[in-house]
Residue frames as qw, qx, qy, qz and C-alpha x, y, z in Angstrom:
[[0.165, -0.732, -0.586, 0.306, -7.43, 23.63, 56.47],
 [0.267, 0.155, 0.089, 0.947, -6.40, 26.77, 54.35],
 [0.284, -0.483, -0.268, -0.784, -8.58, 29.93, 54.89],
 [0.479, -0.489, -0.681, 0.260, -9.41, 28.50, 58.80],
 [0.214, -0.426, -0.341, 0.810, -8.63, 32.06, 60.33],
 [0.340, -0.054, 0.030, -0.938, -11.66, 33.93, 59.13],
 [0.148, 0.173, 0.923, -0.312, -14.64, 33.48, 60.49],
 [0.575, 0.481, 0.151, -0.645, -16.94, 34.72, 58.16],
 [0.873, 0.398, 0.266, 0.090, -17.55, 32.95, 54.43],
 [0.550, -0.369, 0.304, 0.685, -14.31, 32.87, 52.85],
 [0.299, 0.645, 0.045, -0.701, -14.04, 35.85, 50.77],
 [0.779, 0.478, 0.391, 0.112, -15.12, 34.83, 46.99],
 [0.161, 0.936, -0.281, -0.141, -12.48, 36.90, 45.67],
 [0.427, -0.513, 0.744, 0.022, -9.80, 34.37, 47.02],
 [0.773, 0.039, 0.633, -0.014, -12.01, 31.58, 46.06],
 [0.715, 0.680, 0.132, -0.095, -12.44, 32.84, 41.89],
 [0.454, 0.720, -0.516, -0.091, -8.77, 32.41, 41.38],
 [0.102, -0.539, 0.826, -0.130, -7.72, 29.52, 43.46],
 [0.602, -0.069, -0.737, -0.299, -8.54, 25.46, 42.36],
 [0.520, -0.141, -0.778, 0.324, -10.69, 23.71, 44.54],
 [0.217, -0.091, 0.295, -0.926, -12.20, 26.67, 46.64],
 [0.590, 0.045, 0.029, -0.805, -15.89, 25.88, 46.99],
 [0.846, -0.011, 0.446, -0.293, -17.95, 22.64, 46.07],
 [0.908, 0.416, -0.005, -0.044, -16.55, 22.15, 42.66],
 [0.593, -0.542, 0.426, 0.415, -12.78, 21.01, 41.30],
 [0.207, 0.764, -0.372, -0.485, -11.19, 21.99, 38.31],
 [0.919, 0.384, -0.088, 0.017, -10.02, 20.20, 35.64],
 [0.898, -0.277, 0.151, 0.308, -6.46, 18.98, 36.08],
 [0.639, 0.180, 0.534, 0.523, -5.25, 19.80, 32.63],
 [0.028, 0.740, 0.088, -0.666, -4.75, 22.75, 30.88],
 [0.673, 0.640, 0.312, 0.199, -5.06, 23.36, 26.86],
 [0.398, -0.039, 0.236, 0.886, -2.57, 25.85, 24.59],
 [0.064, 0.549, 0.248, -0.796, -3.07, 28.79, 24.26],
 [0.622, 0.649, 0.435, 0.043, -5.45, 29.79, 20.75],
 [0.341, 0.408, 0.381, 0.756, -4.60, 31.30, 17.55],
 [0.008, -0.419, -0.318, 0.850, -5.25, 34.30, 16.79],
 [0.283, -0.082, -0.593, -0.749, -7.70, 33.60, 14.70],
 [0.238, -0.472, -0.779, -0.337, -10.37, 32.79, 16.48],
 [0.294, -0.849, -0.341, -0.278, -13.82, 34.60, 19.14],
 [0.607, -0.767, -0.188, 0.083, -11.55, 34.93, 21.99],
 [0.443, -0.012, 0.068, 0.894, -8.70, 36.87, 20.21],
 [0.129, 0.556, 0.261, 0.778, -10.98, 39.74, 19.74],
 [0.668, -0.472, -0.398, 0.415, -11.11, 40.11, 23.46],
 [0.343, 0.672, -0.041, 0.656, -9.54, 43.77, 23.59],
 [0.615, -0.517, -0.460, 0.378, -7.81, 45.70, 26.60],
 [0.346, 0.704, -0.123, 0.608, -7.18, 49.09, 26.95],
 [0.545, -0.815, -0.106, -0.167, -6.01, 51.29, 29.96],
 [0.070, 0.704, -0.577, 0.408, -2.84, 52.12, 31.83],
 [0.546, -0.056, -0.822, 0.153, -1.00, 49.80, 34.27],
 [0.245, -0.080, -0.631, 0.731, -2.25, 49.87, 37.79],
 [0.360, 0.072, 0.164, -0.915, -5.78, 51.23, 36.76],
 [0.630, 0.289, 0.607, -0.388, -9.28, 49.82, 36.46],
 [0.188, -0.120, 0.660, 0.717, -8.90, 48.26, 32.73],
 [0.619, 0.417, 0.058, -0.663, -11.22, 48.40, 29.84],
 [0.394, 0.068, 0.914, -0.070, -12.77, 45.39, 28.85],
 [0.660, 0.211, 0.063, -0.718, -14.42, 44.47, 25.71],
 [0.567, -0.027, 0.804, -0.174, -16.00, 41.28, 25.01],
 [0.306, 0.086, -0.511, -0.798, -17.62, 40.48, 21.53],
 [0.810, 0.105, 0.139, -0.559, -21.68, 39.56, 21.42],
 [0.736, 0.248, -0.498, -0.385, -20.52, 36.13, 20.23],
 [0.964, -0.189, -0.171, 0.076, -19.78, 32.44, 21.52],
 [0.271, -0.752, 0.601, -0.024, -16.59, 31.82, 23.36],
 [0.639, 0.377, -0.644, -0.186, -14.62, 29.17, 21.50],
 [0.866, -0.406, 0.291, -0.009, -13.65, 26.82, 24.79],
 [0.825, 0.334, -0.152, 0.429, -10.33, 27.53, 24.11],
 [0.487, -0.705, -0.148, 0.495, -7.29, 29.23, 26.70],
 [0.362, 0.775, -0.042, 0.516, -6.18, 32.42, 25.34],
 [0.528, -0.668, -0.111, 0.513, -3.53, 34.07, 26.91],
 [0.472, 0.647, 0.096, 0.591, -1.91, 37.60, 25.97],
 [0.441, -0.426, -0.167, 0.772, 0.51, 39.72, 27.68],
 [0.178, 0.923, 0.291, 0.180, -1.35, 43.16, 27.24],
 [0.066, -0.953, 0.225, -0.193, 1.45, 45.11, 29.21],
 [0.795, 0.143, -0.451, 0.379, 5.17, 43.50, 29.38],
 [0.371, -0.914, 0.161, 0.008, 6.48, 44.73, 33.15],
 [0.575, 0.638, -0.478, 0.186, 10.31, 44.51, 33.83],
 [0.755, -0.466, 0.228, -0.402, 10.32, 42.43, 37.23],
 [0.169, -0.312, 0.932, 0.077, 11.44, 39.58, 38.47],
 [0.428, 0.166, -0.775, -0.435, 10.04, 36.49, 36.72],
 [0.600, -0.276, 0.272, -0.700, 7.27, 34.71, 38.24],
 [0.165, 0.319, -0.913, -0.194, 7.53, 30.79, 39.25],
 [0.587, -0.387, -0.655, -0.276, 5.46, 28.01, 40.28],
 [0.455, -0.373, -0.738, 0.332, 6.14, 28.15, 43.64],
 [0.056, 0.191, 0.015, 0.980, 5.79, 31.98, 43.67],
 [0.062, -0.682, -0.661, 0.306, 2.73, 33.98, 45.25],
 [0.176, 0.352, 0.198, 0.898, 1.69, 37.05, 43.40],
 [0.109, 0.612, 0.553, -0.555, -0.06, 40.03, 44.99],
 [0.025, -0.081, -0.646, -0.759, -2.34, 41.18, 42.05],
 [0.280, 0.415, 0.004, -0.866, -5.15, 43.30, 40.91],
 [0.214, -0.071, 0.862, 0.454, -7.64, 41.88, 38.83],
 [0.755, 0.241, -0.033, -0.609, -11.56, 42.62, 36.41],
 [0.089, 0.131, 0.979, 0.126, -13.00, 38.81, 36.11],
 [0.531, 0.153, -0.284, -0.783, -15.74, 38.25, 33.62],
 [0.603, 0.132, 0.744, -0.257, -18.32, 35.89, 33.20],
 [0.495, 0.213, -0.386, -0.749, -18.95, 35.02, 29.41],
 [0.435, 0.218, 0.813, -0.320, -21.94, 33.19, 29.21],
 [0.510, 0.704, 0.494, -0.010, -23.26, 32.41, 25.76],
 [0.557, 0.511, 0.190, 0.627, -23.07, 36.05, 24.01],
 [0.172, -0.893, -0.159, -0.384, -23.31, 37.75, 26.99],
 [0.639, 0.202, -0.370, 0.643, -20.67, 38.94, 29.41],
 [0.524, -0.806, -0.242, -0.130, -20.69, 40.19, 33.11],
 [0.222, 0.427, -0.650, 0.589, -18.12, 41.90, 35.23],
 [0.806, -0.378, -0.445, 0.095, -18.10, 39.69, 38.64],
 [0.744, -0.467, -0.171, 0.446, -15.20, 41.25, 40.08],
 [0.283, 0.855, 0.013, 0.434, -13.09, 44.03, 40.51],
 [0.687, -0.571, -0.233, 0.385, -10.08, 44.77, 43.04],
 [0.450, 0.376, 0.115, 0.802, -8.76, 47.72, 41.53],
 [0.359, -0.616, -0.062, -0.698, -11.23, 50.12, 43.68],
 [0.832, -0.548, 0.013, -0.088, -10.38, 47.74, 47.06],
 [0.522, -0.528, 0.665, 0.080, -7.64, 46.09, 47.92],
 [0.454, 0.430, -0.713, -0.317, -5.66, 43.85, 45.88],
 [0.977, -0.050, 0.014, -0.205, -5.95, 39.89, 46.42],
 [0.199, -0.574, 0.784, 0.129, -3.08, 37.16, 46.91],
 [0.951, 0.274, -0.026, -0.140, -2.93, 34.09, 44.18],
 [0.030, 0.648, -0.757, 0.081, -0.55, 31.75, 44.82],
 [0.297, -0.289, 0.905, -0.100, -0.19, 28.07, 45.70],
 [0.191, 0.128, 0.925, 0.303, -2.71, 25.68, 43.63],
 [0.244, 0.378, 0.065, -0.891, -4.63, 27.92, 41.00],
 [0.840, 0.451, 0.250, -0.169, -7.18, 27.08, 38.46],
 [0.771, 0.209, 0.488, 0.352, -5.26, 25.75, 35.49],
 [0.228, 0.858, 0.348, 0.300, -6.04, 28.43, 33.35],
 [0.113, -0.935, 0.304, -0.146, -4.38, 31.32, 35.47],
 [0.615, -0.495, 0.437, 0.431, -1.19, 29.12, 36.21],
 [0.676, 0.291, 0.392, 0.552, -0.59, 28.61, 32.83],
 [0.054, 0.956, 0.209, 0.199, -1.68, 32.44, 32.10],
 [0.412, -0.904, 0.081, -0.080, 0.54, 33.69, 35.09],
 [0.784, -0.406, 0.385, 0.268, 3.91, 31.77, 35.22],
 [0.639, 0.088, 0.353, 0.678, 6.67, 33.05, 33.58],
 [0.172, 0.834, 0.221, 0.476, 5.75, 36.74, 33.70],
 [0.467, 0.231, -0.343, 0.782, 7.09, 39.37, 34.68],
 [0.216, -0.525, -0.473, 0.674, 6.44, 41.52, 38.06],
 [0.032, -0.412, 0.139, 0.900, 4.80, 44.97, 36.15],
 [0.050, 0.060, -0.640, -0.764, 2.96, 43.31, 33.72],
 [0.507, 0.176, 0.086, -0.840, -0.66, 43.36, 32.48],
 [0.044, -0.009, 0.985, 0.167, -2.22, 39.50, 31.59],
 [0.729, 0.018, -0.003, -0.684, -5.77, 39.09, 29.55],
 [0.068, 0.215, -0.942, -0.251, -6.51, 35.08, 29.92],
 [0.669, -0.125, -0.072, -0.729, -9.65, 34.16, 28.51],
 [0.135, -0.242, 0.947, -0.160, -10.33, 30.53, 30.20],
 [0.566, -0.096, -0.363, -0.734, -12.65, 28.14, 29.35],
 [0.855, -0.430, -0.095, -0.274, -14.54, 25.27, 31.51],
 [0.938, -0.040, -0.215, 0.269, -11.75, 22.90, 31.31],
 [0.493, 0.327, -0.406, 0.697, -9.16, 25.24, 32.48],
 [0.060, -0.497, 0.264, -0.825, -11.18, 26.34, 35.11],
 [0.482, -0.124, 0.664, -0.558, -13.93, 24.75, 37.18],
 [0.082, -0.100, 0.984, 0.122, -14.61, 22.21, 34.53],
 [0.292, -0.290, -0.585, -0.698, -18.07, 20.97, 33.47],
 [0.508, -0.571, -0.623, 0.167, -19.83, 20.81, 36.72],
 [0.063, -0.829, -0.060, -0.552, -19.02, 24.62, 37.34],
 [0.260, -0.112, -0.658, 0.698, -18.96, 26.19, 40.86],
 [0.252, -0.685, -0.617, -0.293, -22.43, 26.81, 42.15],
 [0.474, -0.541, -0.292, 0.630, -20.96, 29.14, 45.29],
 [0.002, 0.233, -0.341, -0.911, -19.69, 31.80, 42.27],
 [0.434, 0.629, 0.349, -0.543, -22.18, 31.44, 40.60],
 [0.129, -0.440, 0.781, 0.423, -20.02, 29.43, 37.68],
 [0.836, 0.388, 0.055, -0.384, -22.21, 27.39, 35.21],
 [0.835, -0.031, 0.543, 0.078, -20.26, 24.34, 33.15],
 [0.526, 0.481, 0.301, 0.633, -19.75, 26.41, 30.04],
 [0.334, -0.927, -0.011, 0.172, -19.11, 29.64, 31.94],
 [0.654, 0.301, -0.117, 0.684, -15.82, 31.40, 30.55],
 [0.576, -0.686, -0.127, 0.427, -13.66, 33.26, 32.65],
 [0.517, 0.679, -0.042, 0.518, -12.04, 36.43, 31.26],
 [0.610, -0.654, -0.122, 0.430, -9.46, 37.91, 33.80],
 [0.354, 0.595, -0.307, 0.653, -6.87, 40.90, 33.50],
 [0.806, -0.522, -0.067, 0.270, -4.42, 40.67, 35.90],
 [0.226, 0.855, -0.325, 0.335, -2.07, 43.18, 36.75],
 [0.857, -0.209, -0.323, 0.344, 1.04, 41.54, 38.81],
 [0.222, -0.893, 0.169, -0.354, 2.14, 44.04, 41.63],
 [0.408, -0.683, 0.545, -0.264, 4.32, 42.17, 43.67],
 [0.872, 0.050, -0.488, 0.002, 5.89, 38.48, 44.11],
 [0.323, -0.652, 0.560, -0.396, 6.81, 36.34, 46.65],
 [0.469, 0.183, -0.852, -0.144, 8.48, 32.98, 47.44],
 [0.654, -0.529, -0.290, -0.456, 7.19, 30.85, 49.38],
 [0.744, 0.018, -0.434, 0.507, 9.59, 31.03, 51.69],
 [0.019, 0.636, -0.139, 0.759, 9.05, 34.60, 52.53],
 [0.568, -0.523, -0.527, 0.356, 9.31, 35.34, 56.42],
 [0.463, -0.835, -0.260, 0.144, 10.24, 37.91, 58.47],
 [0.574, 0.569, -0.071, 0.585, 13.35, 40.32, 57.59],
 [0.239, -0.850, 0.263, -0.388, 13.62, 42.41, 60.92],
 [0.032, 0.651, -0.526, 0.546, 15.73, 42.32, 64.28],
 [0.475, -0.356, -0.805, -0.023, 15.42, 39.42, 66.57],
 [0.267, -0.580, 0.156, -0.754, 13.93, 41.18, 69.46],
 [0.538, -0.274, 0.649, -0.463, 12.76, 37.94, 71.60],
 [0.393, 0.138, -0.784, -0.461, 12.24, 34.07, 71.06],
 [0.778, -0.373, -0.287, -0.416, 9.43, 33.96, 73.76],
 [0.575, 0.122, -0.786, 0.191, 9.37, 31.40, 76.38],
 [0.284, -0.235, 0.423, -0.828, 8.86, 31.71, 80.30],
 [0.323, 0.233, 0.782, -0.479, 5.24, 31.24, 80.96],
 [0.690, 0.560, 0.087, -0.450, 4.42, 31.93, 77.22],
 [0.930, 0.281, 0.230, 0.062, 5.47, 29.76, 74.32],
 [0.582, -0.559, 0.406, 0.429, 8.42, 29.11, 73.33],
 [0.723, 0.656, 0.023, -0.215, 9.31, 29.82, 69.12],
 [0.615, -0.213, 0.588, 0.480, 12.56, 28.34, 66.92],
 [0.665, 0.622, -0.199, -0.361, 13.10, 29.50, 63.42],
 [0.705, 0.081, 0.639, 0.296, 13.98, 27.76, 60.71],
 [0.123, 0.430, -0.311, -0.838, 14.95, 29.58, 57.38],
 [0.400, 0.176, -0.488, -0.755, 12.57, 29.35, 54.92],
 [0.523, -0.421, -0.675, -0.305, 9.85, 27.20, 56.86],
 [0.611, -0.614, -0.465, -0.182, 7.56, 27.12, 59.62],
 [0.002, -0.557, 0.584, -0.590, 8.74, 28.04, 63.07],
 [0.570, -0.304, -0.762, -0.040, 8.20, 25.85, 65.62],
 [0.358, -0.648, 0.211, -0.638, 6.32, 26.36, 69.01],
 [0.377, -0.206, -0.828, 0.361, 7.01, 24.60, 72.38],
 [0.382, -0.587, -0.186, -0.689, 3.72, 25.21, 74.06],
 [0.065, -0.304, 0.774, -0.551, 4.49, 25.39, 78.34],
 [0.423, -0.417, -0.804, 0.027, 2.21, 23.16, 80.58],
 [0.089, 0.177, 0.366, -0.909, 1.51, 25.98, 82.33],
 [0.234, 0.763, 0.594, -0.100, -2.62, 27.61, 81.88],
 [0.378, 0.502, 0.297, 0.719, -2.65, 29.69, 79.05],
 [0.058, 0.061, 0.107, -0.991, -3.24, 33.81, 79.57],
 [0.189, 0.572, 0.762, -0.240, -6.88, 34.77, 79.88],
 [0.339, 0.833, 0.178, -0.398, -6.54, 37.77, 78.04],
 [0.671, 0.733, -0.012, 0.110, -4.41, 38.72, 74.58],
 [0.593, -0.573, 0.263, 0.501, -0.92, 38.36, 74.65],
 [0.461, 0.877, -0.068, 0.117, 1.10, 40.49, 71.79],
 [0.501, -0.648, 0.402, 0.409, 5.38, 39.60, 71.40],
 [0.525, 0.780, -0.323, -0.108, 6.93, 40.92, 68.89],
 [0.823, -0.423, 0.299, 0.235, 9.63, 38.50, 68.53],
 [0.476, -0.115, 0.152, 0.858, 11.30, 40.38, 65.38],
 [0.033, 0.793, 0.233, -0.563, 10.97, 43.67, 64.50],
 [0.553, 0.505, 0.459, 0.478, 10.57, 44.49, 60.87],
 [0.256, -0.215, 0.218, 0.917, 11.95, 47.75, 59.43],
 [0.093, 0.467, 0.703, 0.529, 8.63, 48.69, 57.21],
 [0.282, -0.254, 0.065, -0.923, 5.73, 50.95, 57.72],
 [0.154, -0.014, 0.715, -0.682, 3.07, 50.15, 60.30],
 [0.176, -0.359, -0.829, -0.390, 0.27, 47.64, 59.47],
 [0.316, 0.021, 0.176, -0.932, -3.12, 50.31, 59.97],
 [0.509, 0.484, 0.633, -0.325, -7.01, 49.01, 59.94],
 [0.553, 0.723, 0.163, -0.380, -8.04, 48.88, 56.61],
 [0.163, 0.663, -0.668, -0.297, -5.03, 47.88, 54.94],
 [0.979, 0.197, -0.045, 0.016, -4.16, 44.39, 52.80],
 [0.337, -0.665, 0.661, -0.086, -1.72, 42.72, 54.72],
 [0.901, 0.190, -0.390, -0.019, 0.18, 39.22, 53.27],
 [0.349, -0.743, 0.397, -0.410, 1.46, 37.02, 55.84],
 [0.671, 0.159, -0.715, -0.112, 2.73, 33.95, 56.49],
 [0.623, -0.449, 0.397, -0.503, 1.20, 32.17, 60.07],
 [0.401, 0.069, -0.911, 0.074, 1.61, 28.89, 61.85],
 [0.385, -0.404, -0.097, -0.824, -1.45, 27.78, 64.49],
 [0.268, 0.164, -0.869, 0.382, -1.26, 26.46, 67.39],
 [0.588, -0.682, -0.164, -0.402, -3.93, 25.05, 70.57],
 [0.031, 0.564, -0.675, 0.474, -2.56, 25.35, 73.24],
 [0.839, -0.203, 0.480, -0.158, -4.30, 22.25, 75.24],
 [0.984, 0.043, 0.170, -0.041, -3.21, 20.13, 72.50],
 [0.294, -0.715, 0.324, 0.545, 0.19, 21.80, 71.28],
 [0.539, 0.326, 0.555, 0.543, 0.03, 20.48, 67.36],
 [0.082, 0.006, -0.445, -0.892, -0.50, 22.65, 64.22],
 [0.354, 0.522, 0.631, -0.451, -4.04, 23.14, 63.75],
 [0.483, 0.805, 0.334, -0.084, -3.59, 25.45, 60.47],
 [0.587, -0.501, 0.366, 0.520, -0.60, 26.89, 58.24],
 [0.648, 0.700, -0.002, -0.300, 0.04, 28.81, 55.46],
 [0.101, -0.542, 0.792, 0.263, 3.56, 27.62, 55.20],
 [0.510, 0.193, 0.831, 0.110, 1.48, 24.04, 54.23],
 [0.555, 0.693, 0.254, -0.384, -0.68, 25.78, 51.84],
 [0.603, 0.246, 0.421, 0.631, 2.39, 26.66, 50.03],
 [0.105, 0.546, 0.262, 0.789, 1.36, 30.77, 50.02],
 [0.087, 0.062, 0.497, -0.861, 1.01, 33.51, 52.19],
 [0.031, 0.692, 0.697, -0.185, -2.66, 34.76, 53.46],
 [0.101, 0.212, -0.009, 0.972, -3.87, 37.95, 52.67],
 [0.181, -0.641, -0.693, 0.274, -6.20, 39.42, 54.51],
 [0.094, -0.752, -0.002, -0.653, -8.00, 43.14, 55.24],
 [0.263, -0.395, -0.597, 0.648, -7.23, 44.12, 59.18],
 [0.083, -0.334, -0.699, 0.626, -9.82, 45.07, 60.31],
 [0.207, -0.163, -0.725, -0.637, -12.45, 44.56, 57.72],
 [0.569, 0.146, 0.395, -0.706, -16.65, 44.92, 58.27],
 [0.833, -0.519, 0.106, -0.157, -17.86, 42.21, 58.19],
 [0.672, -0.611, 0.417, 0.026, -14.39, 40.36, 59.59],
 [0.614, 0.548, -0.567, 0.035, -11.69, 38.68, 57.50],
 [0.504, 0.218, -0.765, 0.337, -9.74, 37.04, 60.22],
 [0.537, -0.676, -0.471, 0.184, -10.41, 36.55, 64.25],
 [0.167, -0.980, 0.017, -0.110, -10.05, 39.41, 66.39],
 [0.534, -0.692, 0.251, 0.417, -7.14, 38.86, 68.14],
 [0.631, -0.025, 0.346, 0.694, -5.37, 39.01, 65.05],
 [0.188, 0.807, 0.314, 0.463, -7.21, 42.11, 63.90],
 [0.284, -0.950, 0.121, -0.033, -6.33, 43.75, 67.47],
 [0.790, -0.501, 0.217, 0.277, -2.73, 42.00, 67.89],
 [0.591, 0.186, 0.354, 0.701, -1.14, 42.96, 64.26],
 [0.091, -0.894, -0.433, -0.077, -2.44, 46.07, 64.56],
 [0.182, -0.969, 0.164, -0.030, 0.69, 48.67, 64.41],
 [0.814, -0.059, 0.467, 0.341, 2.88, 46.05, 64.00],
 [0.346, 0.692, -0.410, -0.483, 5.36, 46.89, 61.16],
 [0.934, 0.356, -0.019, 0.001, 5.53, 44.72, 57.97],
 [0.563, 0.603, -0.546, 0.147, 8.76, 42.59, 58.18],
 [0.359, -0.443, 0.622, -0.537, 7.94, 41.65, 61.79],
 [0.617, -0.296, -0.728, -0.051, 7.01, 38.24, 63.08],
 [0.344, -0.357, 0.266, -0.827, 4.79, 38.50, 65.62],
 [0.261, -0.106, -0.958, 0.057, 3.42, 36.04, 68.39],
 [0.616, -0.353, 0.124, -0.693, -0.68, 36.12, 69.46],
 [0.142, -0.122, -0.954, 0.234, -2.14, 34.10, 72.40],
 [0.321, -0.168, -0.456, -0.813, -5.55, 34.22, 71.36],
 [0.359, 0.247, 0.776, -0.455, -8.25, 33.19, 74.79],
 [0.322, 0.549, 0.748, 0.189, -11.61, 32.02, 72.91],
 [0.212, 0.808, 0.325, -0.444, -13.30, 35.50, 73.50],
 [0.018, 0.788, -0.216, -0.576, -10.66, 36.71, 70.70],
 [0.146, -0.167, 0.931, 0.291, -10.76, 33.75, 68.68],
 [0.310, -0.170, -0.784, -0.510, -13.70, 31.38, 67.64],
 [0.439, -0.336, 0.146, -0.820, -15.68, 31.79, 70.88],
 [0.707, -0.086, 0.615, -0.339, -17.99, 29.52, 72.61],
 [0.887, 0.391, -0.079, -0.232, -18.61, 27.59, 69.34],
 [0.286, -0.275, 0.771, 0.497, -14.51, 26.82, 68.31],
 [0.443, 0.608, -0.375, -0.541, -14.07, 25.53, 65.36],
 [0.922, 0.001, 0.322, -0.214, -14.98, 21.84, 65.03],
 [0.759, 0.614, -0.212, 0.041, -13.44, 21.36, 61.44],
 [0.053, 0.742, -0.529, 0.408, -9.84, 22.59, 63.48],
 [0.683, -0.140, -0.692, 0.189, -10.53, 20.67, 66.12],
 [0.131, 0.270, -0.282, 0.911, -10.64, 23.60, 67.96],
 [0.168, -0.617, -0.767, -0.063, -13.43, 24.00, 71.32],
 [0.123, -0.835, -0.252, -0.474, -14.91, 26.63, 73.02],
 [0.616, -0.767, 0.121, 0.129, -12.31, 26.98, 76.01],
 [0.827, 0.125, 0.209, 0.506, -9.45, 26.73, 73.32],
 [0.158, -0.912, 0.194, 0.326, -6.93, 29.12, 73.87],
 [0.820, 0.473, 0.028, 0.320, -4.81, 29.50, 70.11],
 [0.450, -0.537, 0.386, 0.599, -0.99, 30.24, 69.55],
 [0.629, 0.748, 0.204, 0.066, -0.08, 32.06, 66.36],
 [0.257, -0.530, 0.355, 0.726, 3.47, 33.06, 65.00],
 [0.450, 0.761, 0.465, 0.053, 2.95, 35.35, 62.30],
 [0.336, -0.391, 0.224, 0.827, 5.37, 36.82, 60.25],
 [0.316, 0.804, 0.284, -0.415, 4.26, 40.08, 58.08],
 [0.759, 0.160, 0.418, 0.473, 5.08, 40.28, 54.89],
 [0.061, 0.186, 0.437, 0.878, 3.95, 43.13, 52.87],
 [0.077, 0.593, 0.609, -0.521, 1.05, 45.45, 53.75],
 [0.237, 0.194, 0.323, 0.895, -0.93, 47.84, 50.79],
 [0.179, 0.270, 0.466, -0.823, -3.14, 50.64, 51.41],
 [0.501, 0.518, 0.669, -0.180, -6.71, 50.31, 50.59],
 [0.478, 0.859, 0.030, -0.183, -7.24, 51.25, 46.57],
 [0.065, -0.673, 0.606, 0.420, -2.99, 50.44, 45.69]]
């Protein structure tokens, strides 16, 4: 149920780098990378790290072959499979002999890519280094395959050209790094850690709160998570009538990233008002009443109704300001 906590359309950013997003599915399989002899070595990048690259494309066919080149070598740690990268990226469309920029996160907010990616960008992405600069030019089969992705706006012979600048990694273990401070309980839920997975919640028989409940249960040493910032996080989701999981990025395998307090919305309120000020390295517990959640409607898919009152522990990873 990845991507459950936003209630608008999940943002197509997310979806153009991860497999499986939308109606279509990738191709399993992934090809070697080309010579450098052929259309989609002449690809060219210019531009410093950490700015908006230049991109040219040549007027000609794309070969439907994976190119990969390391345009800038950083000096980081080494990026694995199970890794999550926070990363900057310009994604083309080449269609035919023409070529569109689609994307751009270099003027917003970066983007998190991490747990089961198109083909094409794992192979691209794994085994680099934190710092560095990656052109991979991808073709159907490494990406959404011959049946495209009609949501993007992806065609069957649609090549993907990405540069990808890698700002940051994380395992997928990452949690919380601060001070316990409280582990709940009482008349609100009760939390356990566990290194490197999930926490668990005992949710009381008691009736939930009617309004927002905010407990810091550690306190993270960082700087203070502000509207408008791109926050990565790792959450577990609870209803409280039924006490199970409901949603988890620990399952995904990768944190979430998200904008707080984004127009139109990224996540439900309470988590826009409850992480609010919160410092990054904290885990943090919301009890979320409907009004601050999914509202009268819930969230069928979830299992979630309209009188469902959610539990969230939510530990903050890493927060960047809008444009890093």
């Amino acid at each position: 149920m990845r991507r459950l906590l936003a209630i608008t359309v999940i943002p197509l950013l997310a979806c153009l780098v991860l497999a499986g997003c939308g109606s279509s599915k990738p191709s399993s399989a992934a090809s070697s990378s080309a010579s450098a002899t052929n259309s989609n070595s002449s690809v060219s990048v210019a531009g410093a790290f950490g700015a908006t690259p230049v991109v040219t494309i040549p007027k000609v066919n794309a070969n439907n072959k994976l190119t990969v080149k390391t345009v800038i070598h950083g000096t980081g740690t080494t990026v694995t499979k199970t890794d999550a990268m926070a990363a900057n990226f310009v994604l083309y469309f080449w269609d035919g002999k023409s070529s569109t920029l689609k994307a751009n996160t270099f003027t917003q907010n970066p983007t998190v890519i991490g747990g089961t990616m198109l083909p094409g960008l794992e192979t691209a992405l794994i085994g680099q280094k934190v710092g560095s600069r990656i052109l991979a030019v991808i073709p159907p089969a490494d990406g959404y395959g011959t049946s495209g992705n009609a949501q993007l706006g992806i065609t069957g012979s649609t090549t993907l050209v990405f540069v990808i600048d890698v700002l940051k990694s994380y395992a997928a273990t990452a949690s919380a790094v601060g001070a316990t401070e409280s582990n709940g309980g009482g008349s609100l839920p009760a939390v356990a850690a566990h290194a490197g997975t999930a926490p668990t919640v005992t949710v009381p028989s008691a009736k939930p709160p009617t309004a927002l409940v905010t407990k810091t249960l550690i306190k993270g040493s960082g700087p203070k998570v502000a509207k408008g910032q791109y926050v990565i996080a790792q959450y577990t989701g609870y209803i409280w009538r039924t006490k199970k999981v409901f949603d988890s990025s620990w399952t995904a395998g990768s944190p979430f990233g998200f904008v707080i307090g984004a127009s139109p919305e990224q996540v439900i309120p309470g988590w826009d008002t409850g992480l609010a000020g919160q410092t990054v390295g904290s885990r943090v517990m919301l009890v979320i009443p409907p009004k601050d959640g999914y509202g009268t409607t819930g969230a069928s898919q979830a299992g979630i109704t309209g009188t469902d009152t959610l539990v969230f522990v939510v530990d903050i990873i890493d927060a960047f300001q809008p444009g890093a």
